[in-house]
SEZA-39239 format. One record per residue (C-alpha): residue in one letter; z, x, y. Coordinates in pm, whole numbers. Example, Ala and Ser with C-alpha at 12.3 -4.5 7.8 and 13.67 -1.06 7.14 Angstrom:
<r->a, up->780, east->1230, north->-450> $
<r->s, up->714, east->1367, north->-106> $
//
This chain:
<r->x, up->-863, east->2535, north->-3553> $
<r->x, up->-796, east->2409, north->-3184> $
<r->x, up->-1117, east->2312, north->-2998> $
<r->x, up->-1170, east->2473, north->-2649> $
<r->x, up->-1338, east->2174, north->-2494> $
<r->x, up->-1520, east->2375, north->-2186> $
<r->x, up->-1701, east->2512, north->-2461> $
<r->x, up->-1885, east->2208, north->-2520> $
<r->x, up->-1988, east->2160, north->-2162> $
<r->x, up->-2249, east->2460, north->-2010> $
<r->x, up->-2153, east->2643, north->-1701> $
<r->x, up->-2252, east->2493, north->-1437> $
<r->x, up->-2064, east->2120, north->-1511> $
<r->x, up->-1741, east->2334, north->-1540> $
<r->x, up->-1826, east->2495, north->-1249> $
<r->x, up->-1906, east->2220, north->-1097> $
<r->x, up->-1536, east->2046, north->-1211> $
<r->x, up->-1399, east->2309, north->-1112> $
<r->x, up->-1495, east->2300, north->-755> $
<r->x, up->-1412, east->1913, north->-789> $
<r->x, up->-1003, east->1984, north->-888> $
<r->x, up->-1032, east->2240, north->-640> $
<r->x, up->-1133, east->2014, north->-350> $
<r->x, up->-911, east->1716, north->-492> $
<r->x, up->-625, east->1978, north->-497> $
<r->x, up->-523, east->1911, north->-879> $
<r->x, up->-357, east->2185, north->-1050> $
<r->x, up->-543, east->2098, north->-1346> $
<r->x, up->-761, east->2323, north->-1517> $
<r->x, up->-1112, east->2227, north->-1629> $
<r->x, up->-1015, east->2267, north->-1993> $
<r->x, up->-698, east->1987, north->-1964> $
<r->x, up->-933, east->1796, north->-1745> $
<r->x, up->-1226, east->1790, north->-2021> $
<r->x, up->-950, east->1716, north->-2321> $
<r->x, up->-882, east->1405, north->-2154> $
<r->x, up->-1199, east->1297, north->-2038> $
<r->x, up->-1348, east->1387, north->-2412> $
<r->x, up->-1065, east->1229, north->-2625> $
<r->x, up->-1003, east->962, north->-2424> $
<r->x, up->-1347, east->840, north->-2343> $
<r->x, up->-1358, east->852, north->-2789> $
<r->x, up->-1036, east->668, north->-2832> $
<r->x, up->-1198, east->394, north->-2604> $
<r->x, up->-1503, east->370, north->-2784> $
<r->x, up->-1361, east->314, north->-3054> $
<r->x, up->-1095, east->113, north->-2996> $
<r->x, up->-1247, east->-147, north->-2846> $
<r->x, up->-1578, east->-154, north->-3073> $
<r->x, up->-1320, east->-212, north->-3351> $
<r->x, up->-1191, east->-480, north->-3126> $
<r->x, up->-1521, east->-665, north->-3020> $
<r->x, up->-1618, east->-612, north->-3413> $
<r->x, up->-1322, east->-733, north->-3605> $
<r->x, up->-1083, east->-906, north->-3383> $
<r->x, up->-1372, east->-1067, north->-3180> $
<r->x, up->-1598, east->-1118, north->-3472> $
<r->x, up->-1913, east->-960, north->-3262> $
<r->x, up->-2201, east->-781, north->-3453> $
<r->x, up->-2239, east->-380, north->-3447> $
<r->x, up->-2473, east->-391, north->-3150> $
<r->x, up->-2240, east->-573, north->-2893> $
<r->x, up->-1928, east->-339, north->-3044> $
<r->x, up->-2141, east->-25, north->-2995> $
<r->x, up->-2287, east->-168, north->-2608> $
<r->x, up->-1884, east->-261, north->-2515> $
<r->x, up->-1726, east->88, north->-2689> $
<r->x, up->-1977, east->258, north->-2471> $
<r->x, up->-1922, east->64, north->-2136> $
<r->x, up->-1564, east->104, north->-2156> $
<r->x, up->-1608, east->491, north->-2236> $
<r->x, up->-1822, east->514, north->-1940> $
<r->x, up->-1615, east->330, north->-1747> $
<r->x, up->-1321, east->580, north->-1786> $
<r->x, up->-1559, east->840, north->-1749> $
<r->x, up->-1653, east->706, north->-1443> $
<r->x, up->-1244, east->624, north->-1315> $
<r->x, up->-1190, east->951, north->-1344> $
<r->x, up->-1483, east->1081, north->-1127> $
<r->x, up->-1409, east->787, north->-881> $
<r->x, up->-1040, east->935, north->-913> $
<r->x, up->-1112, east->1305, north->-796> $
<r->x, up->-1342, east->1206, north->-510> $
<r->x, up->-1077, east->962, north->-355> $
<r->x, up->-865, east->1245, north->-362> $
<r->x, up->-1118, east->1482, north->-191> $
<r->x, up->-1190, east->1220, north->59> $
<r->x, up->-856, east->1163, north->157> $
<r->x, up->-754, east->1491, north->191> $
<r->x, up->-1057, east->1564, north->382> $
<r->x, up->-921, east->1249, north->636> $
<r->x, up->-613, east->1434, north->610> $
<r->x, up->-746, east->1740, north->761> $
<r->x, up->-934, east->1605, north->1038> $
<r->x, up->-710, east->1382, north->1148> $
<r->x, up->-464, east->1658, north->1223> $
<r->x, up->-736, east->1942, north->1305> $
<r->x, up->-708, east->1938, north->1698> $
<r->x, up->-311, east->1955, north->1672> $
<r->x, up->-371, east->2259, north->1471> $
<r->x, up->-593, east->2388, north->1674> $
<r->x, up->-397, east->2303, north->2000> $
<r->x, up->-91, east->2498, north->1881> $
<r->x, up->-307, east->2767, north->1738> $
<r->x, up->-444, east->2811, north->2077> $
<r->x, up->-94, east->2802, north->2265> $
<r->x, up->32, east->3090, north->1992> $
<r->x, up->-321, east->3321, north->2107> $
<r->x, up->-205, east->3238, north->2474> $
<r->x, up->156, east->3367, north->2454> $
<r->x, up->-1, east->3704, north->2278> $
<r->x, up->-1, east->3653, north->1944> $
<r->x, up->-253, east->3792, north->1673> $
<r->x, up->-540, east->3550, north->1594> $
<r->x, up->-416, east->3532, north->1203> $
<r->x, up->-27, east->3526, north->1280> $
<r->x, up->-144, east->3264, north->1542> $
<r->x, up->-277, east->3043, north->1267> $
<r->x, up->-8, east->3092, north->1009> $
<r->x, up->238, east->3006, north->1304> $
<r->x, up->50, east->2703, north->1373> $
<r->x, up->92, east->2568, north->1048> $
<r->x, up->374, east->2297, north->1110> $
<r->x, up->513, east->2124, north->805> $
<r->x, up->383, east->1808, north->899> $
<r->x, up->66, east->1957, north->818> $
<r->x, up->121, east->1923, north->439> $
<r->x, up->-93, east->2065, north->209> $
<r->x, up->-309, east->2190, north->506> $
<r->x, up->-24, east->2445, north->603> $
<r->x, up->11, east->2568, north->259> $
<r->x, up->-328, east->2651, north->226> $
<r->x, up->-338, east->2838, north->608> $
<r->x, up->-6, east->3042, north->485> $
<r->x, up->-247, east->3263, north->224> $
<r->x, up->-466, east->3368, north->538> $
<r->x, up->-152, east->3642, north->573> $
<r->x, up->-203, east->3725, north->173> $
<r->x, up->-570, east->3735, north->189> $
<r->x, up->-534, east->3957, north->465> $
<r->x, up->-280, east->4218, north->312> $
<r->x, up->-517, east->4184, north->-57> $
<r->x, up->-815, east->4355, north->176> $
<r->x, up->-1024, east->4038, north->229> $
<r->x, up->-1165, east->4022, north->586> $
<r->x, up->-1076, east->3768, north->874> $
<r->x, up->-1432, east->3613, north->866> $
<r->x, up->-1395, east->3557, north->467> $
<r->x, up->-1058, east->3429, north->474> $
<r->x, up->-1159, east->3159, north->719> $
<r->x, up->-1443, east->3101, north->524> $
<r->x, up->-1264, east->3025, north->243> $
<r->x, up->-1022, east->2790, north->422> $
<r->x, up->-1285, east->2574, north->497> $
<r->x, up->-1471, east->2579, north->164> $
<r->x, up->-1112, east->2427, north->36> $
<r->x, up->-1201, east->2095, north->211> $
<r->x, up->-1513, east->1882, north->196> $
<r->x, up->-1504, east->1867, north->558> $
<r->x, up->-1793, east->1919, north->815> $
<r->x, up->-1510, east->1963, north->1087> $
<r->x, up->-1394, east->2171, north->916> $
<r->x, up->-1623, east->2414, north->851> $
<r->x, up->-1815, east->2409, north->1180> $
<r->x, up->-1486, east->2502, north->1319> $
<r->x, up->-1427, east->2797, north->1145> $
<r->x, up->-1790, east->2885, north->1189> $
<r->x, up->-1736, east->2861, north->1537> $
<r->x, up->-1416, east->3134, north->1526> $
<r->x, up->-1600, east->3369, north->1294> $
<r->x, up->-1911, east->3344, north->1601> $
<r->x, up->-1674, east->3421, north->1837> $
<r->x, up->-1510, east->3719, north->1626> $
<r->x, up->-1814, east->3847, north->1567> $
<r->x, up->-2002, east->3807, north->1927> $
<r->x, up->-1658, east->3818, north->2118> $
<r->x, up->-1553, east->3561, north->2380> $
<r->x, up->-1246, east->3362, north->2474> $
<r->x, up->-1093, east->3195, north->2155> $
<r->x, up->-839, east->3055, north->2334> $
<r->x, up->-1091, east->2795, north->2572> $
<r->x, up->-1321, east->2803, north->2223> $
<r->x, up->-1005, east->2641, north->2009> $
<r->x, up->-893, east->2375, north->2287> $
<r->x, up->-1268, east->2247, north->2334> $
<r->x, up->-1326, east->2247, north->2002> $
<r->x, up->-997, east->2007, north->2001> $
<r->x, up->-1092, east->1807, north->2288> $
<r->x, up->-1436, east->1754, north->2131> $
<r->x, up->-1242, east->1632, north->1810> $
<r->x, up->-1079, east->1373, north->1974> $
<r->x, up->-1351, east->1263, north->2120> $
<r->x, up->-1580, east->1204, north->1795> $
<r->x, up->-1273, east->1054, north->1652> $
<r->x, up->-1321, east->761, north->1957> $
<r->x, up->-1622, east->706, north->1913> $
<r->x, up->-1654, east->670, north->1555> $
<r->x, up->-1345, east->460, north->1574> $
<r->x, up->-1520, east->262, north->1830> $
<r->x, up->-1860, east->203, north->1623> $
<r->x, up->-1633, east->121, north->1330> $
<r->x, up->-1513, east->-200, north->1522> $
<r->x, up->-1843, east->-267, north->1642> $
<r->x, up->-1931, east->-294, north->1267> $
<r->x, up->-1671, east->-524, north->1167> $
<r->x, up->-1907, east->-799, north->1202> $
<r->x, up->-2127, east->-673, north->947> $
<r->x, up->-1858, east->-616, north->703> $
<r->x, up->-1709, east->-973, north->733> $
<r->x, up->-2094, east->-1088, north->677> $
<r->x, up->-2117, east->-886, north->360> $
<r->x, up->-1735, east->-1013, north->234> $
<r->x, up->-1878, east->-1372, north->236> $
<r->x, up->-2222, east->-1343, north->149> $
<r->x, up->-2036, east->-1108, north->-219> $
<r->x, up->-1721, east->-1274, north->-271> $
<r->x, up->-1808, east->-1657, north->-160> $
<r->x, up->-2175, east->-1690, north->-81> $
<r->x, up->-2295, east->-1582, north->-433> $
<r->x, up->-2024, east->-1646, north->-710> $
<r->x, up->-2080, east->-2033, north->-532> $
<r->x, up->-2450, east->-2021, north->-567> $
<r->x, up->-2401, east->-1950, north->-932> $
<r->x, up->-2149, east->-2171, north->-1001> $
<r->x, up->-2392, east->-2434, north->-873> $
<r->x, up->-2681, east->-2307, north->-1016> $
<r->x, up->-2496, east->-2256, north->-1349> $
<r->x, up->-2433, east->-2624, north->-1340> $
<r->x, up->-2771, east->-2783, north->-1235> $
<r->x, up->-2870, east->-2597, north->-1555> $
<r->x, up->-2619, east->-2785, north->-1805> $
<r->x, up->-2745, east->-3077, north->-1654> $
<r->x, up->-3132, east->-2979, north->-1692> $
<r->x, up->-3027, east->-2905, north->-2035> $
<r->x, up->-2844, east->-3231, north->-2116> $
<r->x, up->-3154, east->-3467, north->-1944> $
<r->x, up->-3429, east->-3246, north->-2157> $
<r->x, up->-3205, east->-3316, north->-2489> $
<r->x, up->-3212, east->-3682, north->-2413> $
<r->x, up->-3582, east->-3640, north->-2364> $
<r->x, up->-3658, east->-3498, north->-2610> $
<r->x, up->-3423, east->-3743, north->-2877> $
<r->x, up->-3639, east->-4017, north->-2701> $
<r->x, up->-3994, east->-3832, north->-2763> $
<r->x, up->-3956, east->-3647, north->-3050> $
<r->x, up->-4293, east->-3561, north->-3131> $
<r->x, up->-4309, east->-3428, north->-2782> $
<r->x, up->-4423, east->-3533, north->-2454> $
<r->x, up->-4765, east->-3627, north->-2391> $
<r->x, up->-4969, east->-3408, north->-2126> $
<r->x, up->-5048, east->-3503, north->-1786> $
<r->x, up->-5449, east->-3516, north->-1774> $
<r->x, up->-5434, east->-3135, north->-1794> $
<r->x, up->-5334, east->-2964, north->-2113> $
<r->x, up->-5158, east->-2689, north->-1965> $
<r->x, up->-4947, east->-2938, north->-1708> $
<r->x, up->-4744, east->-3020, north->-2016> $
<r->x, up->-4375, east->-3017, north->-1952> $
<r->x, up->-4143, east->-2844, north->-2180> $
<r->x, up->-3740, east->-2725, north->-2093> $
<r->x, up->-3635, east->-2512, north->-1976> $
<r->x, up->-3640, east->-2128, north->-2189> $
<r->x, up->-3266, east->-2002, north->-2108> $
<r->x, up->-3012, east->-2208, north->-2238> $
<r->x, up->-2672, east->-2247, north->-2023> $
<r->x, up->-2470, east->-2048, north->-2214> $
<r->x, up->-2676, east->-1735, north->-2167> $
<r->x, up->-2744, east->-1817, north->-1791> $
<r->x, up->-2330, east->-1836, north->-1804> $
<r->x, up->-2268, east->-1509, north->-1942> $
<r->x, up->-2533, east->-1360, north->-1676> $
<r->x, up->-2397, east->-1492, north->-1403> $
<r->x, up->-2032, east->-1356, north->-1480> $
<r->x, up->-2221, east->-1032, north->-1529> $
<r->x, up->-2435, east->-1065, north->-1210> $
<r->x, up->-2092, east->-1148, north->-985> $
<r->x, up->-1914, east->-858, north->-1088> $
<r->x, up->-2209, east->-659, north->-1030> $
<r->x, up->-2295, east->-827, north->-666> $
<r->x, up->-1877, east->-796, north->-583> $
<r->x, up->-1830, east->-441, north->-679> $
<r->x, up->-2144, east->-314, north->-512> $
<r->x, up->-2063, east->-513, north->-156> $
<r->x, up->-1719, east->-265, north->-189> $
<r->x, up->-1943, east->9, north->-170> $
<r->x, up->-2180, east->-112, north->133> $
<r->x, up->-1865, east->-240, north->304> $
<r->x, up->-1683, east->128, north->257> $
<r->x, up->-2025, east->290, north->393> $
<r->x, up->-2070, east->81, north->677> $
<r->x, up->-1671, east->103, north->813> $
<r->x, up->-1601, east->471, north->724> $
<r->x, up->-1908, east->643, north->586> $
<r->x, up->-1814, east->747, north->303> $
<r->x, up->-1914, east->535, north->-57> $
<r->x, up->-1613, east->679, north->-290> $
<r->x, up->-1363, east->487, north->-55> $
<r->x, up->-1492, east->172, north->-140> $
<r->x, up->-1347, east->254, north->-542> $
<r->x, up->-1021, east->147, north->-413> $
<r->x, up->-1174, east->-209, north->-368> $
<r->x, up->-1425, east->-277, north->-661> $
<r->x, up->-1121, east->-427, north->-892> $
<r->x, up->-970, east->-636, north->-646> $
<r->x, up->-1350, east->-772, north->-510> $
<r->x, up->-1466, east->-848, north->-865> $
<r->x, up->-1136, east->-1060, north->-933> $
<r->x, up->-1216, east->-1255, north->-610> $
<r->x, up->-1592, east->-1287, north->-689> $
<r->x, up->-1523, east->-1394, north->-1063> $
<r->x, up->-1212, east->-1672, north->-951> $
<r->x, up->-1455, east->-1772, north->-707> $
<r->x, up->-1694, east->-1829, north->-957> $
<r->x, up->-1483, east->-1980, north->-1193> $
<r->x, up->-1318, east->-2214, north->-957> $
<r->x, up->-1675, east->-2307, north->-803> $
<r->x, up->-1771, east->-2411, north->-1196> $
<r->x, up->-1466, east->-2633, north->-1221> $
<r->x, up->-1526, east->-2790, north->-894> $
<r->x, up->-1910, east->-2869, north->-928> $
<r->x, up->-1843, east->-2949, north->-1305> $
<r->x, up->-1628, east->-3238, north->-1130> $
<r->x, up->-1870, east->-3309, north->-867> $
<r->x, up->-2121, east->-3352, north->-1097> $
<r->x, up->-1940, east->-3468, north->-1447> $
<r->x, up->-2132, east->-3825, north->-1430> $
<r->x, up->-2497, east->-3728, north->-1356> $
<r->x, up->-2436, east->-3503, north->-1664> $
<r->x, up->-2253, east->-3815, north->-1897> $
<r->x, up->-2555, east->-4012, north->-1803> $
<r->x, up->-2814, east->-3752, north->-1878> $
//
């Protein structure tokens, strides 16, 4: 008996994916989509809890935690996947809106229809933008009105641009007025917000740069010191305590007696490799926000940060282990 997987979901997530594959323009359907999200998310978890469990010798809880993260992981990949592909599409669009709308504009001059104007306009450098203006013509013919087929142009695209654009032309079919000046303003007022944001974007740069060090340097070096200072604490306390051991006596106060330290190195290790990966991927994020607005775009760079932040890390360790190797032979 074959499973239909968008059974197992309720309505609104597939409608919800659905508009997602849509946007991304994958000619997937939500049922594929949900087969490999479902059965691969399931081969991960259990591949690599039988990993961490027999190969790496790890109890049930640390197989179940890892066989979970890496499901989740995919889970998420895939997500991050789709809504690079809206995004970029969406950039797509904009960044070639006021040509489109330029030519459009030039076709309504020389007397042609508004919707033979906009199929016309559609250039073949326009991509997957032209493809999707060519079913205005079908829509048309099928009975669908000019107002709805523009609408659903711009609900193709997560694009404000977009859509206040063809809000704009529906206004103007609806009220009347001059769509000809209306198209070639809304152009010039394109180009202009493009300027400008380009313009704030290289006032930000600064704070980018500042959040690249303070992530991939600042913090991986900070642990790397801080992990070693703690070996060393550890090392002087077990000498202590060989030298004392029926403990130390108290300092006049009973509750100003000293004791070590309660995390040992190796777990202050582990959460610092956890903590850098963390820090790195997240300043990806905050970087992508601050230089184009939008947080999915920083997915491209979460991979390539963490490696940074963890060989930082790594390479700090070695270096302070150095620095340091003879307070911690003495202690």
């Amino acid at each position: 008996m074959e499973i239909t997987f968008e059974r197992l979901v309720s309505r609104d997530v597939a409608g919800f994916l659905s508009n997602e594959l849509d946007l991304a323009g994958v000619k997937t359907s939500v049922e594929k989509f949900l087969r490999l999200s479902i059965l691969g998310g399931l081969a991960l978890l259990i591949g690599v809890s039988f990993l961490i469990l027999i190969v790496m010798k790890q109890n049930a809880g640390i197989a179940a935690i890892g066989g979970i993260g890496a499901a989740v992981a995919l889970e998420f990949g895939l997500y991050a996947m789709l809504e690079l592909k809206i995004d970029k599409r969406r950039v797509f669009v904009e960044s070639i809106l006021p040509d489109y709308l330029q030519l459009a504009a030039a076709n309504i001059r020389s007397g042609i229809a508004l919707d033979k104007a906009l199929v016309q306009a559609a250039r073949p450098e326009f991509k997957f933008f032209s493809e999707d203006v060519k079913q205005i013509s079908k829509q048309l013919y099928a009975g669908e009105t000019m107002q709805n087929t523009l609408s659903l142009l711009a609900k193709r695209y997560r694009s404000l641009q977009l859509q206040r654009t063809m809000r704009m032309i529906i206004e103007s079919l609806r009220y009347g007025g001059g769509i000809t000046d209306i198209l070639n303003q809304i152009a010039k007022d394109l180009r202009t917000q493009s300027t400008i944001q380009k313009e704030i974007s290289g006032q930000l740069l600064l704070y980018s740069i500042f959040i690249a060090f303070a992530a991939l340097i600042g913090a991986p070096a900070l642990y790397a010191l801080t992990n070693k200072m703690i070996g060393v604490t550890d090392k002087i306390w077990s000498g202590i305590l060989a030298q004392n051991p029926h403990g130390l006596p108290s300092t006049g106060l009973s509750f100003l007696k000293p004791s070590p330290p309660k995390i040992t190195p190796a777990e202050y290790y582990d959460f610092s490799i956890v903590a850098v990966a963390i820090i790195s991927a997240l300043a990806s994020f905050i970087m992508s926000v601050i230089s184009s607005g939008s947080v999915m775009r920083g997915a491209r760079f979460v991979l390539p940060f963490m490696l940074i932040g963890l060989t930082v890390f790594f390479l700090g360790s070695i270096i302070i282990g150095a620095l340091f190797s003879g307070i911690g032979t003495a202690g």
